[in-house]
C-alpha atoms as a printed R data frame, in Angstrom:
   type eleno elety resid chain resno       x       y       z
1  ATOM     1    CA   UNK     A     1 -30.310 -15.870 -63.095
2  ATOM     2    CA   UNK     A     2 -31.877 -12.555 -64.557
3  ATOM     3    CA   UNK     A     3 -28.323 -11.576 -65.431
4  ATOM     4    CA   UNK     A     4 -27.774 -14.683 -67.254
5  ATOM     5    CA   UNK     A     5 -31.281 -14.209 -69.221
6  ATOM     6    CA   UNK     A     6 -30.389 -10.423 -69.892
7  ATOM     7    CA   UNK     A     7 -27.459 -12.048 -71.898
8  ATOM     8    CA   UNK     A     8 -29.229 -14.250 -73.510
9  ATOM     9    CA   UNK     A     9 -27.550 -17.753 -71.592
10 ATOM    10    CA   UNK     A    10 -30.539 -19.676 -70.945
11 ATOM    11    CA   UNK     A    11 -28.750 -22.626 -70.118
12 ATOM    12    CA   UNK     A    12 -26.587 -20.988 -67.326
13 ATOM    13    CA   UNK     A    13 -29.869 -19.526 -66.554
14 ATOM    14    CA   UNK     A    14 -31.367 -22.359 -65.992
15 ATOM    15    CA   UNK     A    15 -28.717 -23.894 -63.796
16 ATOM    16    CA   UNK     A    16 -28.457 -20.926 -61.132
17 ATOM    17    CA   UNK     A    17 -32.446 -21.188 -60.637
18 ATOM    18    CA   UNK     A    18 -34.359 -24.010 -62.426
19 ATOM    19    CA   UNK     A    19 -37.117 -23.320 -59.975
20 ATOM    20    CA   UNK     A    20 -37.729 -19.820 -60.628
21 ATOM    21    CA   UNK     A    21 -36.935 -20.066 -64.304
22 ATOM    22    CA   UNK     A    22 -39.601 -22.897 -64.898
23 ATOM    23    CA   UNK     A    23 -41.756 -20.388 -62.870
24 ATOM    24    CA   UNK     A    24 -41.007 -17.008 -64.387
25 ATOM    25    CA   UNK     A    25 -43.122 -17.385 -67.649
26 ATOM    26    CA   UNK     A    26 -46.245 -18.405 -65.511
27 ATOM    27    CA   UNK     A    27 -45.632 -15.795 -63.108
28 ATOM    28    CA   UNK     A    28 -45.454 -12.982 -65.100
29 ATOM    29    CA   UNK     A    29 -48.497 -13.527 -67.200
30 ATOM    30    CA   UNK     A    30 -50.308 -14.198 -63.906
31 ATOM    31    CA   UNK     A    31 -49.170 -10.402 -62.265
32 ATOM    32    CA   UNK     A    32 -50.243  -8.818 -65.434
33 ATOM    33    CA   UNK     A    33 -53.458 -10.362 -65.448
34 ATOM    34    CA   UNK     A    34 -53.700  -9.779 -61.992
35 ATOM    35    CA   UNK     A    35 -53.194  -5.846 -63.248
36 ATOM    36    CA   UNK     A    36 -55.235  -5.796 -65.969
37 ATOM    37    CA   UNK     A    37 -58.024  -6.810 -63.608
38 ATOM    38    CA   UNK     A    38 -57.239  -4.374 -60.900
39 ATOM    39    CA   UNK     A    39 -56.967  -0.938 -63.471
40 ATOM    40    CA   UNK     A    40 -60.739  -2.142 -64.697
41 ATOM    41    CA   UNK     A    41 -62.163  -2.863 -61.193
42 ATOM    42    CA   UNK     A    42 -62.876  -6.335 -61.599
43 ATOM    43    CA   UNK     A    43 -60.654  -7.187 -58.480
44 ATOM    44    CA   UNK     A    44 -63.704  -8.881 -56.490
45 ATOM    45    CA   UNK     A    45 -63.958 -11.868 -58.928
46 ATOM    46    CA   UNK     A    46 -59.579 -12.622 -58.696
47 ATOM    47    CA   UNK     A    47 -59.359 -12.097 -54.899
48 ATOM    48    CA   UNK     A    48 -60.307 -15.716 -53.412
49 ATOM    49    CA   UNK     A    49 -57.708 -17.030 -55.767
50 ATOM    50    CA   UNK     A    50 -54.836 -14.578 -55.270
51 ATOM    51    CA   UNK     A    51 -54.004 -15.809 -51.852
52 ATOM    52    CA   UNK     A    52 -54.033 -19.564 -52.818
53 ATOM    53    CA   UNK     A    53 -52.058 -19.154 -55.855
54 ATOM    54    CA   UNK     A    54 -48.964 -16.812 -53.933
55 ATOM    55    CA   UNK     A    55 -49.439 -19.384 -51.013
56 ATOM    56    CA   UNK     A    56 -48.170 -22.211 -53.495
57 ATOM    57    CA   UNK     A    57 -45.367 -20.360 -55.014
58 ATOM    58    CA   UNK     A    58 -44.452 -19.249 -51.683
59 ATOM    59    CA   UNK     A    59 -44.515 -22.804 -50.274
60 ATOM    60    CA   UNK     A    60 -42.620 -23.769 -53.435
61 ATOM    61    CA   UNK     A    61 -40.095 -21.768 -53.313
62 ATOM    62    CA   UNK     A    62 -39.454 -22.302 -49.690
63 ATOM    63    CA   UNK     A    63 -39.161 -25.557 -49.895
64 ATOM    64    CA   UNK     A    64 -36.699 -25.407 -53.127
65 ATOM    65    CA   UNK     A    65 -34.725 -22.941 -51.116
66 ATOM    66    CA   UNK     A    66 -34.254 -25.721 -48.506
67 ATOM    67    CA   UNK     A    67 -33.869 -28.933 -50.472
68 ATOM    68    CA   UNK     A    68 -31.273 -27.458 -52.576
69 ATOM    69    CA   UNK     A    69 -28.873 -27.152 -49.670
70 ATOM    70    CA   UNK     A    70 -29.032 -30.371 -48.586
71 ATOM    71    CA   UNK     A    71 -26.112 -32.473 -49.559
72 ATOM    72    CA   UNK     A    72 -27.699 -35.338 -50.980
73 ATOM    73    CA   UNK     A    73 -29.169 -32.542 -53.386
74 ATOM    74    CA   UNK     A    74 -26.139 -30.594 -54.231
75 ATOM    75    CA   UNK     A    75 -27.119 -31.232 -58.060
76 ATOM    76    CA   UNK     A    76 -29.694 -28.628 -57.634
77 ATOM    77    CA   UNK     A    77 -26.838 -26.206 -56.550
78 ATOM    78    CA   UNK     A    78 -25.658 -23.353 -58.941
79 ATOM    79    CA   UNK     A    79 -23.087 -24.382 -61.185
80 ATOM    80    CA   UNK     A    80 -20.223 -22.076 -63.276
81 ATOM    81    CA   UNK     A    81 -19.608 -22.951 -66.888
């Protein structure tokens, strides 16, 4: 998937990983905020979420991961163009 963003083929992107690449733009805000807050101390007010919120994805993923190689699912499966 990264590959195929590095090239600039959002499409095939989108089909290796439509999970992750619905996920990446939250994500990535998220871990630099998560940063920002750490390098200025402010950790103690972000910790109670932290867990919850890489819990979900977690869960997420995991269960993306499983669903996708089920056959009755096979249209979440990778495809070639």
């Amino acid at each position: 998937m990264f590959i195929s963003i590095f090239k600039l083929d959002f499409y095939q992107a989108f089909r290796y990983n439509p999970l992750c690449f619905i996920l990446l733009p939250i994500i990535i805000p998220y871990i630099l905020y998560l940063v920002y807050m750490w390098v200025f101390n402010k950790t103690n007010k972000i910790n109670k979420y932290v867990d919850k919120v890489i819990l979900v994805i977690t869960v997420l993923l995991i269960i993306y991961g499983i669903i996708r190689n089920i056959d009755t699912y096979s249209y979440l499966r990778p495809t070639i163009v």
